[in-house]
N, CA, C and O of each residue as an XYZ file, in Angstrom:
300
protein
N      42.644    -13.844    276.641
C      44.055    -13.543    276.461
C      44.196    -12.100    276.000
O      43.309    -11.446    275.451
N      45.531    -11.654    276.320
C      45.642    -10.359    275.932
C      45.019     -9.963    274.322
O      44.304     -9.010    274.013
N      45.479    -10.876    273.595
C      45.220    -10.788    272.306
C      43.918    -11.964    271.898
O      43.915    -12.728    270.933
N      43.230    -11.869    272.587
C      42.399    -12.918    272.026
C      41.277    -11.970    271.514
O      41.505    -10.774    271.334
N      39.825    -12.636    271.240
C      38.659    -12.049    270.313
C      38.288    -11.511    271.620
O      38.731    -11.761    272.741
N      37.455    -10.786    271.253
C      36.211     -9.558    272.009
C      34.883    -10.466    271.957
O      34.545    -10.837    270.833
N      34.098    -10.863    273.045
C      33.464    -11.370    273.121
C      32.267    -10.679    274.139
O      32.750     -9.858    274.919
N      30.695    -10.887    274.268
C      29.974    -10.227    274.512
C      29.362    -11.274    275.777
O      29.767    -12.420    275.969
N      28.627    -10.793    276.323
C      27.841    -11.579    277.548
C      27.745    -13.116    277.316
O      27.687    -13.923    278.243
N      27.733    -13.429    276.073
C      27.568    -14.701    275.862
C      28.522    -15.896    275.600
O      28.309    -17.104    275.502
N      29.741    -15.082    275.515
C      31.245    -15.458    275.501
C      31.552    -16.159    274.191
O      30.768    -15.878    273.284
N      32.523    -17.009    273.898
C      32.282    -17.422    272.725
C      32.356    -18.627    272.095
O      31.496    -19.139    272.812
N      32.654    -19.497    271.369
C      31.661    -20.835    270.647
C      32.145    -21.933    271.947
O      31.362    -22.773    272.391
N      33.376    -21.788    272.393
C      32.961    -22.552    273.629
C      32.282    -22.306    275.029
O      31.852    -23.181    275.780
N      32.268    -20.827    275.251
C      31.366    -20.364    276.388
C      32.086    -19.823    277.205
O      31.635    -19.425    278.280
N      33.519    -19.679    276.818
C      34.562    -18.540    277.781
C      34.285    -17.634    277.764
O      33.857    -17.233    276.681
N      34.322    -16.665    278.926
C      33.599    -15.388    278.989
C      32.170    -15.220    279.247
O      31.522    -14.303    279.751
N      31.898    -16.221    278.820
C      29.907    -16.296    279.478
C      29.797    -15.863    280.612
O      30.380    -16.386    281.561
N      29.004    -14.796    280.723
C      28.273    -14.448    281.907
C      27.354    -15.074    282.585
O      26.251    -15.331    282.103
N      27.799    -15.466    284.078
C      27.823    -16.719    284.781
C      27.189    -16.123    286.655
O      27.349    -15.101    287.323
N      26.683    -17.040    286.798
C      25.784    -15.970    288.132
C      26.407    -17.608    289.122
O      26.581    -18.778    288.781
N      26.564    -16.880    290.360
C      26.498    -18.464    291.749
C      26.033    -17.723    292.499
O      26.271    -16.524    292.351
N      24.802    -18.392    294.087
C      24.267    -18.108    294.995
C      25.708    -18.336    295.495
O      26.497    -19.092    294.928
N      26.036    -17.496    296.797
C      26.817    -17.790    298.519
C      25.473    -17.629    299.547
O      24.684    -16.699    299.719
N      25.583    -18.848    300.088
C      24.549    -18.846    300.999
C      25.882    -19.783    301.791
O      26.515    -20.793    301.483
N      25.889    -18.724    303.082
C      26.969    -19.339    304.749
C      28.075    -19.535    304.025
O      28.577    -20.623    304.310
N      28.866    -18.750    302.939
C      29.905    -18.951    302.541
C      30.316    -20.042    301.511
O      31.421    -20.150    300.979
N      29.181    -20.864    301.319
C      29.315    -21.733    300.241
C      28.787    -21.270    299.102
O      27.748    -20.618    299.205
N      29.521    -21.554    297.409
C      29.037    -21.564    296.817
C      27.979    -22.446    296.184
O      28.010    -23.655    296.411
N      26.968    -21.875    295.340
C      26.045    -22.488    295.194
C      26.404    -23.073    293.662
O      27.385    -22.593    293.094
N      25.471    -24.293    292.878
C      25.924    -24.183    291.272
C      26.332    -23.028    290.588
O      25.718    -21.997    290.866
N      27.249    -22.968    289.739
C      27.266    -22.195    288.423
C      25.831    -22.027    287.740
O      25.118    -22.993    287.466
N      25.406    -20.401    287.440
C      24.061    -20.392    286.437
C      24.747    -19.862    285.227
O      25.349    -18.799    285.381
N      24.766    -20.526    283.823
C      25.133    -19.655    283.226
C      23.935    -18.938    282.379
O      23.001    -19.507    281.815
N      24.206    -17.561    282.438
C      23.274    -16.918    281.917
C      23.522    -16.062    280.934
O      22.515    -15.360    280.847
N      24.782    -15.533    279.669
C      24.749    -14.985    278.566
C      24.495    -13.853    278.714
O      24.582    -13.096    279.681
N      23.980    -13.677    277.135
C      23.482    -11.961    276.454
C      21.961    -12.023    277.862
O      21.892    -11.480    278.964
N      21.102    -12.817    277.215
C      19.875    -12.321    277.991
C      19.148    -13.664    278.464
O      18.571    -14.481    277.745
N      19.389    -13.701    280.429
C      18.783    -15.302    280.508
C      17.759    -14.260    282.004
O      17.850    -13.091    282.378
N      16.825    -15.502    282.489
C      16.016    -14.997    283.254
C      16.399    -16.139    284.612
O      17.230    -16.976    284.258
N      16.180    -16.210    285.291
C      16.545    -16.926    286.456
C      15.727    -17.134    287.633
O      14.671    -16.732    287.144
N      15.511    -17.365    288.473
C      14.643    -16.957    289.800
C      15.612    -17.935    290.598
O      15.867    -19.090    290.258
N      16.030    -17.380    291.540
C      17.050    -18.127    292.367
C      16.170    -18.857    293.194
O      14.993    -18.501    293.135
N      16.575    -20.216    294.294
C      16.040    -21.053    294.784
C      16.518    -21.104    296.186
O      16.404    -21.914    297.106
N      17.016    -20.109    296.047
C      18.070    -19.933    297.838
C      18.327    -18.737    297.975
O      18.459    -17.916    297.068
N      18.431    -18.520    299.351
C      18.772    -17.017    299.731
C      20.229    -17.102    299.892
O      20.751    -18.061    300.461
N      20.870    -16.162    299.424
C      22.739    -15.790    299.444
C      23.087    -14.506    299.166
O      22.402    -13.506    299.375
N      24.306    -14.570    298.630
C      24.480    -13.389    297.797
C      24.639    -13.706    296.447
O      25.128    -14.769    296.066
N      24.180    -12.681    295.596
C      24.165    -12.878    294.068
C      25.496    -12.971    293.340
O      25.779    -11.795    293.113
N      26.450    -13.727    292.860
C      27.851    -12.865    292.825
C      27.558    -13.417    290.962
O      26.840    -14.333    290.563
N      28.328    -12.555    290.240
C      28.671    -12.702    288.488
C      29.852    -12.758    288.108
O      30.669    -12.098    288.750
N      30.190    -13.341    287.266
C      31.551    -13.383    287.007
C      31.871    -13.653    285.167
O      30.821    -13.656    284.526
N      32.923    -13.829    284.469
C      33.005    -13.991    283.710
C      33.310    -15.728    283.871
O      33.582    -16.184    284.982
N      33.243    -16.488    282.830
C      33.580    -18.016    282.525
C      35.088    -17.661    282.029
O      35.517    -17.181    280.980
N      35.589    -18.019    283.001
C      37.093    -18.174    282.247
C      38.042    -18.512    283.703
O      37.629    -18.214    284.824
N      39.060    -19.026    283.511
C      39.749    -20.275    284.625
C      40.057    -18.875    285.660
O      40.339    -17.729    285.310
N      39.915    -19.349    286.822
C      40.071    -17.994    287.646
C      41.645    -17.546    288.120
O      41.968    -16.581    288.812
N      42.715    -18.840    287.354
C      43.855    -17.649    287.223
C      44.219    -16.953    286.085
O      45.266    -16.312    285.991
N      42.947    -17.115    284.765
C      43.236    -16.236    283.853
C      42.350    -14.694    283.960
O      42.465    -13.786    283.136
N      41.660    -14.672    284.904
C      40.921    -13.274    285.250
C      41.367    -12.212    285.038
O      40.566    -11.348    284.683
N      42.762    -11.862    285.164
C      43.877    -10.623    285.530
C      43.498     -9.842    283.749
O      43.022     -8.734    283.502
N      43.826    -10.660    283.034
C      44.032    -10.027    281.352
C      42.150    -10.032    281.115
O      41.989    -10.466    279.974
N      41.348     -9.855    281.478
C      39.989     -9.419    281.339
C      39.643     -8.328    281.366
O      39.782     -7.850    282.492
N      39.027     -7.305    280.280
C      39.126     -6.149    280.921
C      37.317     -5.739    279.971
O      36.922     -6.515    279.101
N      36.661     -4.740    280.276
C      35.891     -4.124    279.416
C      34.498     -4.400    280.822
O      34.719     -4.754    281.980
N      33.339     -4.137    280.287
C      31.905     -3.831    281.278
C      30.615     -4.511    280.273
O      30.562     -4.885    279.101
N      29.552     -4.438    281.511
C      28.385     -5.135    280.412
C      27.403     -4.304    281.817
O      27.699     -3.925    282.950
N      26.373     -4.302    281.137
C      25.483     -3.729    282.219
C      24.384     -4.629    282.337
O      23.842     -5.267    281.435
N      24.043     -4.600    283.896
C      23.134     -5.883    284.201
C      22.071     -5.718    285.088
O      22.408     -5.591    286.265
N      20.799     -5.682    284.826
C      19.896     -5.549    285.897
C      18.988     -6.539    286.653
O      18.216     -7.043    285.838
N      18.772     -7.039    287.970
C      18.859     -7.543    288.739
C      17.181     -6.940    289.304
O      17.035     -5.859    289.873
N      16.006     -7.935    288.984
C      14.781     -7.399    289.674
C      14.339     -8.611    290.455
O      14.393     -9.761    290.019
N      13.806     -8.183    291.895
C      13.540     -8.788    292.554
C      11.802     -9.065    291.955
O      11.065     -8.222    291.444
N      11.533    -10.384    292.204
C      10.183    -11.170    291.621
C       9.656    -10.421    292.522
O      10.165     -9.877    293.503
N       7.680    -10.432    291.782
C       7.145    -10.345    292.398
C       6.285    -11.392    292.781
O       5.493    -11.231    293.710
């Protein structure tokens, strides 16, 4: 919310705002991953990577601020 708390990758005591990963593989989405301040993952399907914040996707608009995220392909 406009006025709500400031919350970090990990969102807060209920998990709004959690930083949240889904595979698109042929246009479908894949599960929700949620992944926070610092999670590790190895995806199980080929798609596209997409991230998002946890929060209802018609409250997206009043979201605002950055987190930086790096993305290494396994070896």
């Amino acid at each position: 919310a406009p006025a709500g708390d400031e919350v970090d990758a990990g969102g807060d005591a209920a998990g709004r705002g959690r930083l949240v990963a889904a595979i698109f593989e042929e246009f479908a989405r894949g599960e929700q991953i949620p992944l926070g301040v610092e999670k590790r993952f190895t995806a199980t399907t080929a798609g596209q990577l997409m991230l998002r914040c946890a929060d209802d996707w018609t409250q997206l608009g009043d979201n605002s601020g950055e987190i930086k995220v790096v993305v290494r392909r396994a070896e």
